[in-house]
N, C-alpha and C positions, 0 to 999 in steps of 0.2 A: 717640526712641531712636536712639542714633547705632548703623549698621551696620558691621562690620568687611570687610575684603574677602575674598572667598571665590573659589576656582580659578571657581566655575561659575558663581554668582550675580552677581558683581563689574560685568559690564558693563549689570543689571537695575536698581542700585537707583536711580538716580538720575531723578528727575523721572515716575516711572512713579505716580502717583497714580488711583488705584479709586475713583470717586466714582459716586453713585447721586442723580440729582435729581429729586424732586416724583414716582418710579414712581407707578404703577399698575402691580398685576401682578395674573395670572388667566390664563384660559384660556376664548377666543374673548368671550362677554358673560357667561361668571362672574366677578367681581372678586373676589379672593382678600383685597387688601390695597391701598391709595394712600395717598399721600403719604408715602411712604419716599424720605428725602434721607442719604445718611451719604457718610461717607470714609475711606476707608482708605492709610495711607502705607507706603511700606515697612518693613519694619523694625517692623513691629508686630503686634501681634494681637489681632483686632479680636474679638467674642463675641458673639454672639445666642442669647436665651436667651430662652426660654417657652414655653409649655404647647402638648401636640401639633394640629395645625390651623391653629394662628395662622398661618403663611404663610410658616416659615423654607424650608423643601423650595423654594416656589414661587420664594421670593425667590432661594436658589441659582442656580434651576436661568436666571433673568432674567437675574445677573450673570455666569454662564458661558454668555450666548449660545444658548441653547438651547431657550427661548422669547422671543419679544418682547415690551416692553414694553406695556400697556394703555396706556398716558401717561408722560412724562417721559422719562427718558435714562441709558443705565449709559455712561459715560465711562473709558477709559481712557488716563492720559497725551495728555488734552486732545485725545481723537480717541474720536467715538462708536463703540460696539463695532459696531450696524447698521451700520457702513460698512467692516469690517474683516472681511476673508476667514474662512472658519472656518479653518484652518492658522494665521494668524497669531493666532486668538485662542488656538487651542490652545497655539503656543509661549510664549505670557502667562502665562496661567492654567491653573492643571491643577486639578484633580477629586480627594480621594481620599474614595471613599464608605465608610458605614458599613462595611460588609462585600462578598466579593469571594468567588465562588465558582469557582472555573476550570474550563473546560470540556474541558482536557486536561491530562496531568502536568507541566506546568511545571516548569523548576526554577525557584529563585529570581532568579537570573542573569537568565534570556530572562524573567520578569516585568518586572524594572526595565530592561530592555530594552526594553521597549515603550514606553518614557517618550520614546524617540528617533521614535515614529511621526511626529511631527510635519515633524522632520525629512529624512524620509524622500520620496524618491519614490515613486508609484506601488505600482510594481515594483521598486524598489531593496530592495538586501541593505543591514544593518548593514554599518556601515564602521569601519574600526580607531578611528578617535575616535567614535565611538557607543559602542564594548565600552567604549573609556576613561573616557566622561564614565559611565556606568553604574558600572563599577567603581567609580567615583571615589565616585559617591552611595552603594554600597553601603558604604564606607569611613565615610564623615561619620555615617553611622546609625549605624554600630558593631556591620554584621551582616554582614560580609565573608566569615566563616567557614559562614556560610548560604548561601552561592554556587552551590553545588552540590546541594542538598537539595530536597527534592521540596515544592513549594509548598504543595502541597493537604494536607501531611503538619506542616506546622508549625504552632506555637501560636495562637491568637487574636491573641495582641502580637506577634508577629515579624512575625505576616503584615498586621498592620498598618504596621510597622515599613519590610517591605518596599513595600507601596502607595506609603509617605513616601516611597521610594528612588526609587522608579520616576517617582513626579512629581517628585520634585529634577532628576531625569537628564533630564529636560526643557530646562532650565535655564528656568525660570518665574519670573516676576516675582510671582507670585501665585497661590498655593495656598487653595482652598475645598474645608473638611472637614466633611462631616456628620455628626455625632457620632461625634470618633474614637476614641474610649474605650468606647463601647455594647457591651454583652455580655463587656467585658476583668473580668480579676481583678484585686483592688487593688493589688500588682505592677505588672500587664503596664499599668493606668494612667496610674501614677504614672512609667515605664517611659517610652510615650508622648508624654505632658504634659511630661515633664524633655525630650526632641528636640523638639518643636514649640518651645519656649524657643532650643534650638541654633539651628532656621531661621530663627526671625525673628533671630537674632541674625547670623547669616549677611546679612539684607539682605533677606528676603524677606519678603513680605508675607501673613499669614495670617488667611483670612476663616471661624471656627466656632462650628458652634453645639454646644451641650449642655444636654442636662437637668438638670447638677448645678453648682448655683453656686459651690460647692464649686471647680470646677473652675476657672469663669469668676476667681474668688478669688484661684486660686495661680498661671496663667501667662498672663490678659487685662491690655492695656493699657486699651483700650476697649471698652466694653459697648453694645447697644442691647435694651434689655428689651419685650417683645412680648406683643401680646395681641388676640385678636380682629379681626386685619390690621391691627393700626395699632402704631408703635412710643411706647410708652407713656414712654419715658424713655433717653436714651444720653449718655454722656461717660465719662469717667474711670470705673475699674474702680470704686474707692474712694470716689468721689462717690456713683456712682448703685447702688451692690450694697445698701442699706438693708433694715429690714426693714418700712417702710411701702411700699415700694417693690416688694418683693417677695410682700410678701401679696397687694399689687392684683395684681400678674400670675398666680399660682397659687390665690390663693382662700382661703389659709389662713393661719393666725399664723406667721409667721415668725422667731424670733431670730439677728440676728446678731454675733456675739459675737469681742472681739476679745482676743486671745491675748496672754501677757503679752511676747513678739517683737515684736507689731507685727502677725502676721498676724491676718486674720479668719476665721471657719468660719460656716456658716449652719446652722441645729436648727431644725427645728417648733417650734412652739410647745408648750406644756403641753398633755398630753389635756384637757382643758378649754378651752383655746383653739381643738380643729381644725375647729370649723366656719366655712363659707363670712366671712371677712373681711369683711363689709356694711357697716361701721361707719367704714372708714379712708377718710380723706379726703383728697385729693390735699397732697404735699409743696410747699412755699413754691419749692423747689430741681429739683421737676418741669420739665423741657425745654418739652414739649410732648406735648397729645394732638393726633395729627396725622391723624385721618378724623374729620372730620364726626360729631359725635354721632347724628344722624340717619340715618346709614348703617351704623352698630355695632349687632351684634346683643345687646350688652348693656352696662351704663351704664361710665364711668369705673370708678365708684366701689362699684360693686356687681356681680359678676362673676357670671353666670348659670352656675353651675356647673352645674347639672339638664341646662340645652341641651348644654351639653360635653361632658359624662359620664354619658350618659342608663342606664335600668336595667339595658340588656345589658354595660354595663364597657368599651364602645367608643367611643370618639372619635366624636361626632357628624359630624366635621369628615371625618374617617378613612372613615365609612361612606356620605356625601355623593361623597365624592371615589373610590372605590370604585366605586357604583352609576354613576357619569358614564362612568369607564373603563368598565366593563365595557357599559354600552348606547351606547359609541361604535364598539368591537370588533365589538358584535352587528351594529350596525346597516350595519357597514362592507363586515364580511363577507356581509350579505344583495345587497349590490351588486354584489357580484365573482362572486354565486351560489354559495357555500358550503354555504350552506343547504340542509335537507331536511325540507320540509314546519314543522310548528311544533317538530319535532326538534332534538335534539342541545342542547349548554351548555355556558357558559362560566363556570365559578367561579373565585374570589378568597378567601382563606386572609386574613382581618381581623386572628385571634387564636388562642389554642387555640379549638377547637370553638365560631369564631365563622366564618361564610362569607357571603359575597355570591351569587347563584345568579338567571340569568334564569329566571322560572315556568314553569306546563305551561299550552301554549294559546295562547303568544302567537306570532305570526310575526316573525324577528329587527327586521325593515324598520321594524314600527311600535311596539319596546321605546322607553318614555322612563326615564331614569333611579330615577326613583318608578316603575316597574313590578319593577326587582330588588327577590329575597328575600334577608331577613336571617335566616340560619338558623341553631341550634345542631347540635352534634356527635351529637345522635339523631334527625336529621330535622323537627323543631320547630322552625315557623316563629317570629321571635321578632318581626320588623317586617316590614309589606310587606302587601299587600291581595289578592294570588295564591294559588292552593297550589304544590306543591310537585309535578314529576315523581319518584315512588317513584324509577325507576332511575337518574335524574341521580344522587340522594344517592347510590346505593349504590357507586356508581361513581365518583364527585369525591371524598367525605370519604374513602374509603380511599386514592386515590390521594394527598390532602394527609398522611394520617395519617401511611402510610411511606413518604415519598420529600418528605423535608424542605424540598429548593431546589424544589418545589411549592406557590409562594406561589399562584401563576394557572395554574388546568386550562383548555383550550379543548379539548373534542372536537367533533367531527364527523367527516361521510360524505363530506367535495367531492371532486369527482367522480376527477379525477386520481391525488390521493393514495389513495383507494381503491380506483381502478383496481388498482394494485399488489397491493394486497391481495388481487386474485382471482387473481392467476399463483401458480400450483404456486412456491413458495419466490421470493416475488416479492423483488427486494431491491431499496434504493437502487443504482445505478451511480454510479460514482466519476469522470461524465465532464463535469460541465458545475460553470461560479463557484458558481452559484446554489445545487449538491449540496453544493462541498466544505467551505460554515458547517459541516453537519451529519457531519463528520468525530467519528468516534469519539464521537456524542451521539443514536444512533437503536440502539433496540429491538424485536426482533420479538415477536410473540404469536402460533406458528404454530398455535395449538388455540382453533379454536371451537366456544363451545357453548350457544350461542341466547344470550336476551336475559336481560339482567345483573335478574334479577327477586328476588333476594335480597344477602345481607351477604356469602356466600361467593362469590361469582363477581364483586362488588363488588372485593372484597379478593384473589381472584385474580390479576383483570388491574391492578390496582395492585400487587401483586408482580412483574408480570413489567416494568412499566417499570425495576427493576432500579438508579434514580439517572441513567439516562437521564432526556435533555430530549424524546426525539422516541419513541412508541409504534406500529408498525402493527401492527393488531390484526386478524387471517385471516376473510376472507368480511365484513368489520366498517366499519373504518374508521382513524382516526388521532388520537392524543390528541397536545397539545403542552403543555410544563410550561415557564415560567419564575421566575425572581424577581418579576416587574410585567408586568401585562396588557398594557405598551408594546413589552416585548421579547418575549413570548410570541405576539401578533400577528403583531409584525415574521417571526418564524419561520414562524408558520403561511400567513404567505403567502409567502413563498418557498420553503418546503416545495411549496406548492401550484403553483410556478410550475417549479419541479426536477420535479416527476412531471411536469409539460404538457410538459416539454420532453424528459422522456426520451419519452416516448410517441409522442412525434410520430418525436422522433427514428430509434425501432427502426420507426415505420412506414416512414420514408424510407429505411431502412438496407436495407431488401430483402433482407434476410436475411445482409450484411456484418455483421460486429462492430462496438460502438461504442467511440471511440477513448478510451479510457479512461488519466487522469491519475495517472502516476505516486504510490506511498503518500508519498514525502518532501513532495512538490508539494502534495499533500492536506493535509496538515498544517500545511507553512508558510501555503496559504490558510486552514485552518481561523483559524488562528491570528491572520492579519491581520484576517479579519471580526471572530472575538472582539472584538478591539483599538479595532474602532468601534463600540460597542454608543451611542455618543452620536446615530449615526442611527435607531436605532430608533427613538428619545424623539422626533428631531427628527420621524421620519416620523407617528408615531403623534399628535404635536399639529396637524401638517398635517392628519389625518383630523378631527380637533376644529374645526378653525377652518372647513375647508371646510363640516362637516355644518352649523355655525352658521349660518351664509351660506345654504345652500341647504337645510335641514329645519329652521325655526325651533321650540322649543319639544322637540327632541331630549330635552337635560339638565335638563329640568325636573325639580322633585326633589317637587312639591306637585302631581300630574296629578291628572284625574278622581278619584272613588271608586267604581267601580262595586264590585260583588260578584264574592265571586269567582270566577274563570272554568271552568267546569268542561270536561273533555277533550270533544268533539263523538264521540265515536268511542267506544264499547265496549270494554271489555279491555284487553289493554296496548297501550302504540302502540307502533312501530316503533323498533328497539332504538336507546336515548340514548348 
């Protein structure tokens, strides 16, 4: 596709090629997916498409730098990415995720504003050509007149709209989107889908995936079709979109049916065709199956649908990769001593009234990933060989239930952060880096009233976290909420390291005031931590790789079977 020249993109397109050779990608000795080879040129728009688990996330998060490769090499413009500063990957490639939750009112303006962090110092202010090149993206989207409007306040599409803006303002050679149409109305889609056409037509190079081929149909150049970590088929939109082609990757009959234009749509097949596709046998026009038969957890040609989509309606792949997070968290925080006895818990939000939850009885240090429960929305265990702490549930599923951006509950007692919790109207101080992440994102609970041992008192203290990220709960402890148990960690341990530091601090202060940081100062830090939530991911896979290396058999997902563990201790334990 020839690029036309664009104010921002103009000096990117030339000779910047995205290439991905022979990966292996995973996390520490899980292998997710290998031998993934592709390419991507400017000026186009590349598609990955398949069923959830197969390894698009991973494979992302490989080609933005953000984890390393298991084997092979992500290339850019003929220079390995490992050898290329994180700032300079960031002015390459930009990120825009499914969805974007802000932690303070933004306008729209200071969102794609942030597309200039790259170029920024430190400590440096936006500069008159930052507000320009911003403006400038706001202009090209066609949402100028959203400049001033409250971020958190606009539609599903705009505010995706606006993410697009914010990574133009970059000036990126290459833009990865994870599903950016997901949860949009057919409008704000189609909406979308027509400016992703504008970018790549600008010169830039765009790497996404989706679940509806439909999509991949009307603005990919290039497809690479995915299943089970291995990419089962890529090339032209047009060649490889089939409907043998597509049955083997989803499991079902497919039609794809072409329009009397020229374009094509893809349909299920007849009720009568929608069972598991067993029968279809690889195309003459197939690329390659690129993993080892012997390492696929189910054939070419016959797609284990039962292992994927087992009886609870969750993603085997989903609830694997779930139970890992969350006993890397557990295990992480028994090191730093967060822990209280075989107390406290840490859940994960799968689905509606689907959760991940560590059992009652085990101590964090020796959780393997087969020791989380898989539970429903009434405290029913549904997988998992533990029972369940009564007050963990009453306490976790209300707080997922109403307070939505509550994908990952972590509560606990450590010691600092509850320290606070015992001073007569204890509060955060607004004096230290490490406080001012939690600017305008912390909630108090100044009424307690013993141990959370029913639905109401459950449901209480999940009301008072209020859409707050951050809970202290009087005489209690401290809850922490995020989107992924990688940035909810991230918090919960610098939460924990802002209480050590105030504490220490009023000891040394002898009774002087502490020097307490300006509310503008507050907020622009708030604001810049927001802006690197890429470290959290980065730090939280550091915790992965290390526990590998040093506690082998962590993530196991097949441990022992013993029976299950009953409390050592009478009556309730000690409030969760």
């Amino acid at each position: 596709m020839s690029a036309t020249a664009d104010p921002i993109v103009a000096s990117m397109a030339g000779g910047n090629t995205l290439q991905a050779r022979e990966l292996a990608i995973g996390y520490g000795r899980r292998r997710v997916a290998a031998g993934i080879s592709l390419q991507v040129q400017p000026g186009e728009v590349y598609c990955l498409l398949g069923p959830n688990g197969c390894g698009k996330t991973t494979l992302f998060r490989t080609l933005l730098g953000l984890i390393p490769p298991l084997a092979g090499s992500v290339q850019l413009a003929g220079r390995d990415l490992a050898r290329r500063s994180r700032r300079s990957i960031a002015r390459l490639i930009a990120y825009v995720p499914q969805s974007h939750a802000p932690a303070f009112p933004y306008t729209v303006r200071e969102v794609v504003l942030m597309g200039r962090t790259a170029h920024l110092g430190l400590f440096s202010q936006p500069r008159r050509t930052d507000h320009e090149r911003a403006g400038m993206a706001l202009e090209q989207l066609g949402i100028a007149d959203l400049a001033d409007a409250d971020y958190s306040r606009i539609s599903g599409g705009q505010r995706q709209l606006v993410l697009l803006a914010r990574a133009l303002a970059g000036e990126c050679a290459y833009l990865v989107m994870d599903e950016p149409t997901a949860s949009l109305d057919y409008g704000n889609q189609a909406l979308v889908l027509q400016r992703i056409r504008v970018l790549a037509a600008s010169g830039i190079g765009v790497v996404m995936s989706s679940h509806d081929p439909d999509h991949v149909l009307a603005v990919g150049d290039r497809a690479a079709l995915m299943r089970d970590g291995a990419i089962l088929r890529q090339g032209p939109v047009h060649e490889v979109m089939d409907s043998a082609t597509l049955g083997r990757v989803y499991g079902i009959a497919v039609d794809v049916i072409t329009l009397p234009d020229g374009r094509k749509v893809c349909l299920p097949g007849r009720p009568d065709g929608l069972a598991p596709c067993t029968n279809i046998a690889p195309t003459t026009t197939e690329v390659s199956v690129l993993l080892d038969e012997s390492t696929r957890p189910g054939s070419a040609t016959a797609p284990d649908l039962a292992a994927s989509y087992p009886r609870h309606g969750v993603p085997q792949a989903t609830i694997d990769q779930g139970r890992i997070d969350l006993a890397a968290a557990l295990r992480w925080a028994a090191r730093l001593q967060l822990n209280e006895g075989v107390c406290n818990h840490f859940s994960l939000e799968l689905a509606p009234d689907r959760y991940l939850i560590n059992p009652q009885g085990l101590h964090w240090s020796e959780v393997q990933a087969s020791d989380i429960l898989l539970i429903d929305g009434a405290g029913q265990v549904i997988d998992g060989r533990h029972t369940l702490e009564p007050t963990a549930f009453f306490i976790h599923s209300w707080i997922h239930r109403l307070n939505s951006h509550a994908r990952c509950v972590l509560h606990t007692h450590m010691p600092y952060a509850t320290a606070l919790t015992l001073v007569e109207s204890g509060r955060l101080e607004w004096c230290n880096q490490n406080t001012l992440r939690f600017w305008n994102r912390v909630g108090y609970d100044d009424d307690y009233r013993g141990l959370a041992l029913d639905e109401s008192e459950g449901r209480r203290i999940a009301g008072a976290l209020k859409g707050k990220d951050v809970l202290f709960s009087a005489s209690h402890g401290v809850t922490v909420v995020a989107a992924s148990v990688a940035w909810a960690f991230d918090d919960l341990y610098y939460l924990e390291r802002a209480c050590m530091h105030q504490v220490l601090a009023v000891q040394a202060a002898n009774g002087r005031p502490l020097r307490r940081v300006p509310d503008a100062m507050c907020e622009q830090v708030g604001r810049q931590i927001a802006g690197e939530r890429q470290q959290s991911d980065m730090f939280f896979d550091s915790i992965k790789r290390i526990l590998s290396r040093e506690e082998p058999g962590w993530d196991s997902l097949s441990g022992p079977l013993p029976g299950p563990l009953s409390d050592p201790l009478s009556g309730p334990a000690s409030a969760r």
